[in-house]
N, C-alpha and C positions, 0 to 999 in steps of 0.2 A: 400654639400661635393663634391669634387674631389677624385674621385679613381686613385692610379695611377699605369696601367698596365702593364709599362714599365717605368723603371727611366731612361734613357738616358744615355750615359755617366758620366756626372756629372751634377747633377742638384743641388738645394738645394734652400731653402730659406732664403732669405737676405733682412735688411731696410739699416738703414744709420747705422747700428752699434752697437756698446758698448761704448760709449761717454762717456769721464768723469773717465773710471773706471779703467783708467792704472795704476795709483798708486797702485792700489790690484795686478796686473800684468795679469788684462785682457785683451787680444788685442782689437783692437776696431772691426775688422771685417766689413764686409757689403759687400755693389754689387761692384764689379769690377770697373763698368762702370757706373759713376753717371746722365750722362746725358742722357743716355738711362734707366736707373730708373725714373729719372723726367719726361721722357717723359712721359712713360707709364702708370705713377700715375695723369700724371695734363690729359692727354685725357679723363680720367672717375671721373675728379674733385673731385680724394683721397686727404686726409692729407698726405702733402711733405714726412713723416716715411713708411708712408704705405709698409707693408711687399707685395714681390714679389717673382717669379719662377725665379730663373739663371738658365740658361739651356746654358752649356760650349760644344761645339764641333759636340754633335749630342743630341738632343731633346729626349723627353719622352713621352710616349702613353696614355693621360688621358682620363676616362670617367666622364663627370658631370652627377650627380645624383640630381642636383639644376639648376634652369635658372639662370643665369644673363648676364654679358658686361663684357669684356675682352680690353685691348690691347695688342699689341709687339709693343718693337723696340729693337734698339742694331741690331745685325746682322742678316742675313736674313737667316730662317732656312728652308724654303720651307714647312712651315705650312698648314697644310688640314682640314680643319672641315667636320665633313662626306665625303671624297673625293673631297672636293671639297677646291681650291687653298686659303689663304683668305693672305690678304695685313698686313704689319705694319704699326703702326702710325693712326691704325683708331681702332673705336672703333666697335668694334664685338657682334650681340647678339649673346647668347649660350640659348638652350633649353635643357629641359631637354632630359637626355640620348644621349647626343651629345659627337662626341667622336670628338678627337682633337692630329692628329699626327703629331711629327716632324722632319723632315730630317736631314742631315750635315749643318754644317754653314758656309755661304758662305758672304764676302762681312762683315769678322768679324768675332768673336769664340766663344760670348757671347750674347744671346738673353734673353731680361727679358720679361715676362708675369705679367700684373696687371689686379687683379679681384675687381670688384666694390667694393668698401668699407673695399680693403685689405682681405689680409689673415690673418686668425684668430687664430695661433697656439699657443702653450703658451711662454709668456713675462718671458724672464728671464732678469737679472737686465737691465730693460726697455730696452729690444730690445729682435725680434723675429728670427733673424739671427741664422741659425745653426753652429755650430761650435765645433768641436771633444774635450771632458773634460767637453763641461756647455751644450751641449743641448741633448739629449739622443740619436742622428743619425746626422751626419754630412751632409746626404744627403741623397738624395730621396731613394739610395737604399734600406732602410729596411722601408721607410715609404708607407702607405697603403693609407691613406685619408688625404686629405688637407679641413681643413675646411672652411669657409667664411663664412659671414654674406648676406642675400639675402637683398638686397639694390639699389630699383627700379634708373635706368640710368635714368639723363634729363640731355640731349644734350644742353653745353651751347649757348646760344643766339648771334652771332653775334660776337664771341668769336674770336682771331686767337691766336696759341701759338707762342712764340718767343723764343723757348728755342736752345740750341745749339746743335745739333749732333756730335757725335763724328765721327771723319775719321779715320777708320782704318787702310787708306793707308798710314798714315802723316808719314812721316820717321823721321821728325824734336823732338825730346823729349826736352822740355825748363826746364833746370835744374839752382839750385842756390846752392851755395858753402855750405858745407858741415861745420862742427866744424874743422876739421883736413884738411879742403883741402890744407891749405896752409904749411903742414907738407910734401906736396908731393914733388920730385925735379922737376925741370921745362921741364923734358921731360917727365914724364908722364903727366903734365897737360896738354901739347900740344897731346900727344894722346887721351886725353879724350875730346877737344874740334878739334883734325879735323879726327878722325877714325873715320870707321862706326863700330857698333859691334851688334852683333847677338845673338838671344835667343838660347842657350843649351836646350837641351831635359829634363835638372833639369829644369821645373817649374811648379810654382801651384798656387793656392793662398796665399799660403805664400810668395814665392820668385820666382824671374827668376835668375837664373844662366847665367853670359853670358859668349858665346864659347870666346873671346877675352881677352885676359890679357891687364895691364899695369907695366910699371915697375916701381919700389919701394922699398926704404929701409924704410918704417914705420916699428917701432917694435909694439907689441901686446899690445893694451889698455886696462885700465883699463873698467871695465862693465861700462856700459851707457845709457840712454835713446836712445831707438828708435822709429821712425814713420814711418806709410802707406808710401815709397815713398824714404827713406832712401838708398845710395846707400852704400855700405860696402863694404873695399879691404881687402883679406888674403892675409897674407906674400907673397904666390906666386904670388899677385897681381891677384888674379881670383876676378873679380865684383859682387857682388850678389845685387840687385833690389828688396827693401823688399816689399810686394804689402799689400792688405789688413787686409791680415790674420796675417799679424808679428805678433812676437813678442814686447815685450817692452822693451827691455833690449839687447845690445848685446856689443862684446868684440873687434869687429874689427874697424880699423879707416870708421870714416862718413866723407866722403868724397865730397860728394854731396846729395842734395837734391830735389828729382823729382816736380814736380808742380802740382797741381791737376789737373789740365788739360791732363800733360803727364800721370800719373796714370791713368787716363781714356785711354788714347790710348791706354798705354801698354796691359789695360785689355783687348784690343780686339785682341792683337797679341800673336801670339804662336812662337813652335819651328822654326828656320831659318828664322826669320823673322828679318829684318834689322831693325838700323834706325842709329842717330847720336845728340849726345847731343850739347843742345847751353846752353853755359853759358852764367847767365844773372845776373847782379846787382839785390839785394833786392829793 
């Protein structure tokens, strides 16, 4: 077990999701940032789902009450094991009664932790993602003990990973047309492929709000499918960025469509934080 003495800002635990289960009108949910989830699961040779820590902006204060191996990646949050500084991207032993704190996050917003053999909390329809309505705490706040299974580490042989890190500097977000993009007039598609536009202090894992408009005569659509990555204009032309947590359903024109790729960037960027979308053919 993991105690957790301090939940951090926001922390919580997240795999790849609720797959599969939008037609009920569950979102699909998961980590923010998927290739610092891969990371973190392939350095201690988990299965690709394996549940992980998000820890968003400033980290949380655990005590292990079990040994095992650990990693990070994602952003760098000034991690300390006993006092002492420890690295991302490697894999960590923990003993017992090891306590493990973490700073602001610098170099990024989102740092995931993976513990040998996954986290062990319970599976709601297959997946162990917290989420506010299907799992009893949305986040570390009210939770006490994180469980695991103790699942002796062997260091792969000669192994090297090739997976991709996310930059959190990338300003570039590579977007694809939308259902309704071509309802727009052609000065707002020129704003949206040569503006830069910035994250509003509205976001979360549901959505980024962003400070920049465009302009627009769409009128009000009909309800619709939406996705992780969906971008959506209101009448005012204000942009909303739907991230993980969406919903599955929403009423405003889809206008673009983020990449998975950019969904990982975004995940690591917060309020004032720029970029500029490139549209790109499917």
């Amino acid at each position: 077990m993991i105690e957790v003495l301090y939940p951090g800002i926001y922390s919580s635990i997240q795999d790849l999701g609720r797959l599969g289960q939008q037609s009920l009108g569950v979102p699909i949910g998961g980590v923010m940032d998927q290739n610092a989830f891969h990371w973190a699961n392939r350095l201690l040779n988990n299965p690709k789902h394996s549940a992980v820590l998000e820890m968003s902006f400033k980290g949380p204060k655990l005590l292990f009450h079990q040994p095992t191996t650990i990693a990070l990646a994602g952003a760098n949050m000034d991690a300390q094991l006993n006092g002492l500084k420890i690295a991302n991207f490697i894999p960590i032993e923990i003993k017992e009664k090891d306590l493990l704190e973490f700073g602001n996050a610098n170099f990024g917003k989102r740092t995931y932790m993976a513990v040998k053999g996954g986290i062990q909390t319970h599976e709601i329809l297959k997946s162990r993602s917290q989420y506010k309505g299907i799992t009893t705490y949305a986040t570390l706040s009210k939770t006490k003990l994180i469980p695991f299974n103790m699942v002796k580490f062997l260091p792969p042989k000669g192994a090297r990973l090739s997976l991709k890190k996310t930059n959190s500097k990338e300003e570039v977000i590579v977007v694809y047309r939308g259902p309704d993009f071509d309802l727009l007039p052609e000065k707002a598609k020129k704003q949206l492929e040569k503006n830069k536009f910035s994250i509003s202090i509205k976001n979360s894992r549901m959505a980024y709000v962003l400070a920049e408009k465009v302009e627009h005569q769409i009128p009000y659509k009909w309800t619709a499918p939406v996705l992780p990555g969906t971008v959506q204009c209101t009448p005012d032309g204000t942009l909303i960025i739907l991230m993980r947590d969406a919903q599955t359903t929403g009423g405003y024109p889809r206008i673009l469509q983020v990449s998975d790729e950019g969904l990982n960037i975004l995940g690591q960027k917060s309020t004032n934080e720029c970029f500029q979308f490139q549209l790109r053919a499917v």
